[in-house]
C-alpha positions as CSV (number, residue, x, y, z in Angstrom):
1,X,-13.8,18.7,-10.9
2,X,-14.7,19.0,-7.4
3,X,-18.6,19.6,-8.0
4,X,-18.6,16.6,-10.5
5,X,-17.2,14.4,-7.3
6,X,-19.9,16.2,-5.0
7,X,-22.7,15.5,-7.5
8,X,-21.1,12.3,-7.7
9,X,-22.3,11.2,-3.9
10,X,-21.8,7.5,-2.7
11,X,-20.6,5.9,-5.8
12,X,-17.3,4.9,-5.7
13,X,-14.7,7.0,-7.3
14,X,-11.2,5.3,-6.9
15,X,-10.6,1.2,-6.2
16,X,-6.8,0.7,-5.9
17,X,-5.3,-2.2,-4.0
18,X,-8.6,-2.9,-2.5
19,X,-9.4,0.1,-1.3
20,X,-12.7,1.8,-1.8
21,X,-12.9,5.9,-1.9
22,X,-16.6,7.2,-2.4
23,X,-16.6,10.1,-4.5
24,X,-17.8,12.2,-1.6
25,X,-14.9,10.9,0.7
26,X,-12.7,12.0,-1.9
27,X,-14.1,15.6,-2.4
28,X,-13.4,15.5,1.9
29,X,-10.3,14.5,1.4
30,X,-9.5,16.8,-1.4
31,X,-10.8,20.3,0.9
32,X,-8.2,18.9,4.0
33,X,-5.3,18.4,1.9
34,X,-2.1,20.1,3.1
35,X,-0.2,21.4,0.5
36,X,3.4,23.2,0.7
37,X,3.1,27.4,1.6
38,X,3.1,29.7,-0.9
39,X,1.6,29.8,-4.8
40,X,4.6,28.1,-6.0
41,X,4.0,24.8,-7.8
42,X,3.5,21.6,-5.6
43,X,5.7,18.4,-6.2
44,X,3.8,14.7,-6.5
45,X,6.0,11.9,-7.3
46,X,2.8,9.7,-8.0
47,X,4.9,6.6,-7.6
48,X,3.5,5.0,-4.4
49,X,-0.1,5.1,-2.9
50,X,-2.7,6.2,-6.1
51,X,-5.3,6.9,-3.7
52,X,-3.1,9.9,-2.1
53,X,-1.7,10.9,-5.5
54,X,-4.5,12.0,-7.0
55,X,-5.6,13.5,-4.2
56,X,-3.0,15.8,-3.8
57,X,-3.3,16.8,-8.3
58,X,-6.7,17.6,-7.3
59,X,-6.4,19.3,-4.7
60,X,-4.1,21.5,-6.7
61,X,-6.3,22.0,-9.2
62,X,-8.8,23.0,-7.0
63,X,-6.6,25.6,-5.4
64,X,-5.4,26.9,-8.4
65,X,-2.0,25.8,-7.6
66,X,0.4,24.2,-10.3
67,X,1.0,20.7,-9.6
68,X,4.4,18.9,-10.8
69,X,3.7,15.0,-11.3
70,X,6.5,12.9,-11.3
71,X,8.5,15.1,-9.2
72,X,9.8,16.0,-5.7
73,X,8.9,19.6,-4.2
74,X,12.5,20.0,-4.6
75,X,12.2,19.5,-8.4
76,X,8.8,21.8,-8.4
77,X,11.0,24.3,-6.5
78,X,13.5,24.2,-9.2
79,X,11.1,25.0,-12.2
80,X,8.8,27.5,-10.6
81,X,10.2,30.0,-12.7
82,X,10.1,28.3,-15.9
83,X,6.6,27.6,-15.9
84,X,4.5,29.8,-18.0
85,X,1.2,31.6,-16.2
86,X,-1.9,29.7,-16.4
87,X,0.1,26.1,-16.0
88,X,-2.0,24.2,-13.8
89,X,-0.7,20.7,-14.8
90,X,3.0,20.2,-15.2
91,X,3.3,16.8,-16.4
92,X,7.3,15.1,-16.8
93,X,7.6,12.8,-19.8
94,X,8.9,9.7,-20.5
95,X,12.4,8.3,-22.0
96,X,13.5,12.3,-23.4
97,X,14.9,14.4,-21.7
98,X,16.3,17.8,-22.1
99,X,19.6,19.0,-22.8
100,X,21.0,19.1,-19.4
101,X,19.5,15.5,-18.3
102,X,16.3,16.6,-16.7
103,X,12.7,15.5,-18.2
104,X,11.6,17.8,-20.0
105,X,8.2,19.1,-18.7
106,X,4.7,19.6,-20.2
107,X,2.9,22.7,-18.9
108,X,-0.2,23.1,-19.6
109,X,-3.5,24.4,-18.2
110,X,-6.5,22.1,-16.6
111,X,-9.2,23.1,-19.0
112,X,-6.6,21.8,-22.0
113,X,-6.6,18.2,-20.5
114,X,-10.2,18.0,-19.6
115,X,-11.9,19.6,-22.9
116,X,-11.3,16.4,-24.6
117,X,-12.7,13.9,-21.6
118,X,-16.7,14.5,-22.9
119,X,-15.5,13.9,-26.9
120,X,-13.2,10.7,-25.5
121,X,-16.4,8.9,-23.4
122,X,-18.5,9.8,-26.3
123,X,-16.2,7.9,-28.4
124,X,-15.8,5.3,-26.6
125,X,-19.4,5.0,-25.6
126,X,-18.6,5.4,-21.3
127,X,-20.5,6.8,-18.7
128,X,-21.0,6.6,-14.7
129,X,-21.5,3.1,-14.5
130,X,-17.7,2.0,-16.0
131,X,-15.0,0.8,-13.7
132,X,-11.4,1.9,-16.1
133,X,-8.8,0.4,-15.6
134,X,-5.4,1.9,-15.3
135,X,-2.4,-0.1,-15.8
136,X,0.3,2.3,-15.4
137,X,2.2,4.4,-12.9
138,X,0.1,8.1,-12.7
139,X,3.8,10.0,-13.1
140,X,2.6,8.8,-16.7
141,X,0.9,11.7,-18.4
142,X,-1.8,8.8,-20.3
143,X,-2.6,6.9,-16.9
144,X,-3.0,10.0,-15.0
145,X,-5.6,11.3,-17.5
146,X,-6.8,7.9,-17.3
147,X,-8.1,8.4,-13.5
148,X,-8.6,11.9,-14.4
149,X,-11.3,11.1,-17.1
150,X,-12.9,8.6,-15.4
151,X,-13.4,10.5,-12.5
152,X,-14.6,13.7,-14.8
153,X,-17.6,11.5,-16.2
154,X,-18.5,9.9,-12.7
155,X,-16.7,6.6,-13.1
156,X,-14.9,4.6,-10.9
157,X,-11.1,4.5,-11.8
158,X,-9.0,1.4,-10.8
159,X,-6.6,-1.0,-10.6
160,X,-8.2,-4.1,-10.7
161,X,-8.4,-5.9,-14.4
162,X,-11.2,-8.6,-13.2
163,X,-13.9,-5.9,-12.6
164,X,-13.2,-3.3,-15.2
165,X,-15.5,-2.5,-17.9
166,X,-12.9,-0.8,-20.0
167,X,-9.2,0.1,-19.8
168,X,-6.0,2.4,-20.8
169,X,-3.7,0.8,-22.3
170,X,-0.7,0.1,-24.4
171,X,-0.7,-2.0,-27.1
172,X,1.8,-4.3,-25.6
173,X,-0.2,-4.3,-22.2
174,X,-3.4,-5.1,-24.8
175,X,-1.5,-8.1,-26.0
176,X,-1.2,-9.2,-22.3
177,X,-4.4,-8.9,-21.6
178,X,-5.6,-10.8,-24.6
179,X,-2.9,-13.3,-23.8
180,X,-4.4,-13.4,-20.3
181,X,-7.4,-16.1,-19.8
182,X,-9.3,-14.1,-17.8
183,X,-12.1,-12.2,-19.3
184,X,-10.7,-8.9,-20.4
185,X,-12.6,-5.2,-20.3
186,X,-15.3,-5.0,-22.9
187,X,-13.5,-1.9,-24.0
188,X,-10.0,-0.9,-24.7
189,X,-8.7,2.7,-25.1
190,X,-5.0,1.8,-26.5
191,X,-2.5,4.4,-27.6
192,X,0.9,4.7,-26.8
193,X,2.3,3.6,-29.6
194,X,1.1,2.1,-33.3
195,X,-1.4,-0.9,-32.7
196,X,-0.6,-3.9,-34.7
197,X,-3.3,-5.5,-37.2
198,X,-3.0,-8.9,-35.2
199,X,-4.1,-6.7,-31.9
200,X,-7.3,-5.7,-33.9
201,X,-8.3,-8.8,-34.7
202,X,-7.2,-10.8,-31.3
203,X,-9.4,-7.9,-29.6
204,X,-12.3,-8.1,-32.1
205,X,-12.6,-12.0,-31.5
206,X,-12.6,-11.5,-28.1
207,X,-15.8,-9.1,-28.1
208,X,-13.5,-6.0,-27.3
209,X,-14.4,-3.0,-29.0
210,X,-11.2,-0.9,-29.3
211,X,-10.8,3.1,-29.2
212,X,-7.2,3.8,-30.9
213,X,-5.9,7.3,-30.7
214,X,-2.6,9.1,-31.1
215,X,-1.6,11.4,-29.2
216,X,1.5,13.2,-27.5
217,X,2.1,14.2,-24.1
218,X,2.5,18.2,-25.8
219,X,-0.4,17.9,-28.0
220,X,-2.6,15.6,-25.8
221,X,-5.5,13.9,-28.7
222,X,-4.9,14.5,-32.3
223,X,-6.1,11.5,-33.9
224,X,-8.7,8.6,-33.1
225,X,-10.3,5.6,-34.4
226,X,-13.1,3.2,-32.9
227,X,-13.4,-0.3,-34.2
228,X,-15.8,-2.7,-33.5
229,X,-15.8,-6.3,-32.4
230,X,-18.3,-6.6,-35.1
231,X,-15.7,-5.2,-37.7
232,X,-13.8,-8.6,-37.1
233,X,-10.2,-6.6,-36.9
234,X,-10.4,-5.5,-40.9
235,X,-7.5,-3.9,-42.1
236,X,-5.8,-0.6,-40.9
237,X,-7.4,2.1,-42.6
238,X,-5.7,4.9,-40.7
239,X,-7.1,7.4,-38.0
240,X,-8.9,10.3,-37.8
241,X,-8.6,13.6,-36.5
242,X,-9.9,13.5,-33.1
243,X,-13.4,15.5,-32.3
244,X,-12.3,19.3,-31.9
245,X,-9.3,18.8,-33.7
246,X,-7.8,20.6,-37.1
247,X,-4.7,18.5,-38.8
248,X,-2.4,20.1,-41.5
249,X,-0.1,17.2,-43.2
250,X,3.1,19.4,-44.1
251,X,6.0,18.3,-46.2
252,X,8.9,17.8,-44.4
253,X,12.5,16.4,-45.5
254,X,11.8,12.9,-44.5
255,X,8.2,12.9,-45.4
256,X,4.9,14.5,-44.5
257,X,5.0,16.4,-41.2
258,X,2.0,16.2,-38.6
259,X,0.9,19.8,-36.7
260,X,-2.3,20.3,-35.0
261,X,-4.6,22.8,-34.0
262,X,-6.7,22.0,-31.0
263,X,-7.9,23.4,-27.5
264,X,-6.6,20.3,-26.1
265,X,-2.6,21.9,-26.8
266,X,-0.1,22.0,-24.0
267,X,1.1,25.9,-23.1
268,X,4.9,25.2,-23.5
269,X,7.4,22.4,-22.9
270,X,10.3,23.0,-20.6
271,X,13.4,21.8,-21.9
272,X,11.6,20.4,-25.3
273,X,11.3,20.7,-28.6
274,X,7.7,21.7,-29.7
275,X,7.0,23.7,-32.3
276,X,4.1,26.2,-33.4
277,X,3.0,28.5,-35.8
278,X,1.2,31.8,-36.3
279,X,-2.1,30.4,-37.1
280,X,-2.2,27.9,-34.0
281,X,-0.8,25.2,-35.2
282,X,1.6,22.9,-33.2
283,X,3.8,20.2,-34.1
284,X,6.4,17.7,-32.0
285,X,7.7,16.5,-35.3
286,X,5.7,13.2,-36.0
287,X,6.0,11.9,-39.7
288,X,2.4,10.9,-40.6
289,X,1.0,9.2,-44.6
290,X,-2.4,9.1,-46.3
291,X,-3.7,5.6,-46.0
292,X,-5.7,4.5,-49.8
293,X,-8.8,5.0,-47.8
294,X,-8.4,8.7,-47.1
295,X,-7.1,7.7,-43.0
296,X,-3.7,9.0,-41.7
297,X,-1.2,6.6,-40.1
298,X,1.4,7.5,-37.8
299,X,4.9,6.3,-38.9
300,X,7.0,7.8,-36.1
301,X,9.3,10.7,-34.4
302,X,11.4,11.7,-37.2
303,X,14.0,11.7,-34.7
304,X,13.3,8.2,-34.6
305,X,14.7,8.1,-38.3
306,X,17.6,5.7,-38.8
307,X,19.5,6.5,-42.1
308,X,20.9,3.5,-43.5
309,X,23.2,3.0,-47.1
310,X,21.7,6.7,-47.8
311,X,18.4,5.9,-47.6
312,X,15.6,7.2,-44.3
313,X,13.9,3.9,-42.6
314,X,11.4,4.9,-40.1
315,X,11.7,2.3,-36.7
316,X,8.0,2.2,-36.0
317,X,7.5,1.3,-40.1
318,X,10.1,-1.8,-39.6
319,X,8.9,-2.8,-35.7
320,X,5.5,-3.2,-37.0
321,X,6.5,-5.5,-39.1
322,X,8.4,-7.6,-37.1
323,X,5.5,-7.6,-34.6
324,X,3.5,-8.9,-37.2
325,X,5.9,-12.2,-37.4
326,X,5.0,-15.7,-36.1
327,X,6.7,-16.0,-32.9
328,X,7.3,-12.1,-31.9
329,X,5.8,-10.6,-28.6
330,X,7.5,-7.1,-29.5
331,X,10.4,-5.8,-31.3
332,X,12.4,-2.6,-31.1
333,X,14.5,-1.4,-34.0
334,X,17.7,1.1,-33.9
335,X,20.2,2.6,-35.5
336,X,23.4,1.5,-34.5
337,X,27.1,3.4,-36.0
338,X,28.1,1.8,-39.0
339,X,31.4,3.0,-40.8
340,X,30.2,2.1,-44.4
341,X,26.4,2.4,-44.0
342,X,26.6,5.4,-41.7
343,X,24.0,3.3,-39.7
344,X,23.1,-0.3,-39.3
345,X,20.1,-1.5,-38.4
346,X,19.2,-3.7,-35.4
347,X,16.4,-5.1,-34.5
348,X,16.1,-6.7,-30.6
349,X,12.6,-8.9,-30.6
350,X,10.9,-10.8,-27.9
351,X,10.2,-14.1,-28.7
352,X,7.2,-16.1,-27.9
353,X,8.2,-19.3,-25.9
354,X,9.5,-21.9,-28.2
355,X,10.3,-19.4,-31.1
356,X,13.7,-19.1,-33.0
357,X,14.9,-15.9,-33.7
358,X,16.6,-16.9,-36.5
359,X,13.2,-18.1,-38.2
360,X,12.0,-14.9,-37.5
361,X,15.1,-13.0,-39.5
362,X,14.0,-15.7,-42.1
363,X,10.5,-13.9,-42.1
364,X,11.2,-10.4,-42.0
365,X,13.4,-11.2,-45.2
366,X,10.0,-11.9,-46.9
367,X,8.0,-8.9,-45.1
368,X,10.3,-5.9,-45.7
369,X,12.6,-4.0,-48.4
370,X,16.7,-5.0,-48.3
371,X,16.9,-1.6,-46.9
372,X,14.5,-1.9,-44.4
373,X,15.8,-5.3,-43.2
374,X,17.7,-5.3,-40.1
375,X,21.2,-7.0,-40.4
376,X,21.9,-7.2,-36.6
377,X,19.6,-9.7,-34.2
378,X,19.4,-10.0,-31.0
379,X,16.4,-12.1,-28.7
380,X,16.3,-9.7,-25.5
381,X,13.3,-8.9,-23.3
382,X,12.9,-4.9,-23.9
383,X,13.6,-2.8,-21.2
384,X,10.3,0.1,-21.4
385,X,10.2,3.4,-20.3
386,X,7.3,4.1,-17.8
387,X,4.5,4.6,-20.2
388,X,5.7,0.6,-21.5
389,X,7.8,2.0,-25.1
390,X,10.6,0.0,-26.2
391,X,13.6,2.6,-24.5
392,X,15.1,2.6,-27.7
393,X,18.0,5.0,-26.4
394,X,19.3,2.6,-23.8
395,X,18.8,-0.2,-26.4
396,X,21.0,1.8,-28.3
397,X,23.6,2.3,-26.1
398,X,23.7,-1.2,-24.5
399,X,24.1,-2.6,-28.7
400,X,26.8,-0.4,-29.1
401,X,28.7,-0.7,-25.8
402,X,28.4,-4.8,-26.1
403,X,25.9,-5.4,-23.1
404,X,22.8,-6.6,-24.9
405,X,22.4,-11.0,-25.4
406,X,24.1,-11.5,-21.6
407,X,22.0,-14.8,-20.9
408,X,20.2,-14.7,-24.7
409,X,21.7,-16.3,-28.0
410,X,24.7,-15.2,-29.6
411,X,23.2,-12.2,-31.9
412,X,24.3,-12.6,-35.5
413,X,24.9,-10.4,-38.5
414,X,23.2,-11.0,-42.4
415,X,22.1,-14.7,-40.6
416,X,26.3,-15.6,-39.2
417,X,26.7,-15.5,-35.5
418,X,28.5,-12.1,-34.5
């Protein structure tokens, strides 16, 4: 990484705030770093000044020293021995955590992250003259290799929307943008979480062309699709595997099962729950079906499984509906306790201004399955974790403790206020 910035010269590598950092400055800057004594693993909490956060990863990197990011020195202290040998990256991930209430942490080596940033610009047609945007804190394992891949192919990675030529994003930060009447990025890499039809097309009408790929903090890339503007949106034919990557769909009890075998695979996950195999293959339990033109769509965690009257309803299946409705910004379904159904469903949306979010209960009765159909409503703005997905736990919790509508309508039941 260090020779590409010294290769790199005077262009500018990093823009944040308004502050310009040659690539040569920032190789400087990288060789004078202080880091902690010792070959333990170095804490960056990544949460304050960009420009000295990524410094610090890459001086890591360059050093050969581990580098926790999202955490104190203390907390890299703390997990030295946990780590396995070879972790260079140690990345904390967002809304799980393990048993004991710490993040659970992805450790995984340098050349595991970067092996896919070549097959990523080829796919989404970037090189040394980009500026990408990234709209997210760096403790956040898809903004970090955000900055990470655009300085890896000689780009310029910022902060500032107006200039970019392309951007990370979610796809509720994509709706912002498109929402937005400034002029967005020509190109949008958006992942995160499942992209709604209505994204496509906005995007496509606005000239965007849009690189869609799932992915997981444990298994980095696994799946990709590029659409056109030309394509005009079209409908969601499902992803494919990613370049460099081999998917097995395996049956599983709620469905078909999603492992991978890639170079791009984490090393271990401390505190979490990935699984492999004997041949390579790794999976963090994702429930995946065959679109009817041979693509594979991602329905969701099946932890994420809400089981309802007897029956298994996926929440990503059921929020991409609702964010399909007139009048929703974004939705967030759970499972909340239910003495006859063993689970209820509830579904907390954001409305558009001037929507009802009663009219929009009246739609969903005509876009999903009585099972499927949530029978709790409430019109909330979503509290995110720091990638920007719906916290669905805390969402959980606030439903079933009685804090969620303070300041919103009354929720109601089957279309009765509660």
């Amino acid at each position: 990484m260090i020779d590409r910035l010294g290769a790199s010269g005077d262009r500018i590598a990093l823009s944040f705030s308004g502050r310009n950092v040659r690539s040569d400055e920032l190789a400087r800057a990288v060789a004078r770093a202080e880091l902690p004594a010792g070959q333990g693993p170095v804490g960056c909490r990544a949460d304050a000044d960009p420009v000295a956060a990524i410094t610090t990863v890459l001086a890591c990197l360059d050093r050969g020293r581990p580098v926790l990011v999202g955490g104190t020195q203390a907390d890299a202290d703390r997990i030295a021995d946990d780590l396995p040998n070879g972790t260079g990256l140690a990345l904390t991930t967002s809304g799980s955590t393990a048993s004991d209430g710490r993040p659970r942490i992805i450790a995984r080596t340098v050349e595991s992250w970067l092996a896919s940033a070549d097959p990523l610009a080829e796919l989404a047609g970037l090189g040394p003259d980009d500026r990408i945007a990234v709209t997210g804190p760096l403790a956040v394992s898809m903004h970090l290799y955000a900055a990470l891949h655009a300085l890896w192919i000689g780009a310029t990675a910022t902060d500032d929307l107006s200039t970019a030529t392309a951007v990370h994003a979610t796809p509720t930060r994509l709706a912002r943008l498109l929402a937005a009447d400034a002029a967005p990025p020509r190109t949008a890499i958006v992942a995160g979480a499942a992209l709604p039809a209505r994204l496509r097309e906005q995007a496509a009408a606005r000239g965007i062309r849009l690189v869609e790929y799932y992915g997981a903090a444990e298994l980095s890339f696994v799946l990709a699709a590029r659409h056109a503007a030309s394509d005009g949106g079209g409908a969601d034919s499902g992803l494919a595997p990613f370049p460099g990557v081999e998917v097995d769909l395996r049956p599983a009890d709620a469905g078909l099962e999603l492992w991978a075998r890639s170079p791009y695979l984490a090393l271990d996950v401390v505190g979490g729950r990935m699984r492999r195999d004997a041949e390579g293959f790794a999976t963090v339990g994702d429930l995946v079906e065959r679109t009817s033109g041979g693509g594979i769509r991602v329905l969701g965690r099946g932890e994420s499984a809400i089981i309802t009257a007897g029956a298994t309803v996926l929440a990503e299946d059921v929020e991409a509906h609702l964010t399909a409705l007139p009048g929703v910004r974004d939705a967030a379904v759970v499972g909340e306790p239910h003495d006859l159904l063993g689970e209820r469903i509830a579904a907390v949306v954001e409305l558009e201004p001037g929507a009802r979010l009663e009219a929009v209960a009246d739609a969903a009765r005509a876009a999903l399955s009585p099972i499927e159909l949530p029978r709790r409503w409430f019109a909330a703005e979503l509290p995110r974790t720091p990638s920007g997905k719906p916290a669905r736990g805390r969402l959980r919790e606030d439903i079933v403790a009685g804090r969620l509508g303070t300041g919103h309508p009354r929720p109601f039941i089957d279309g009765r206020n509660a």
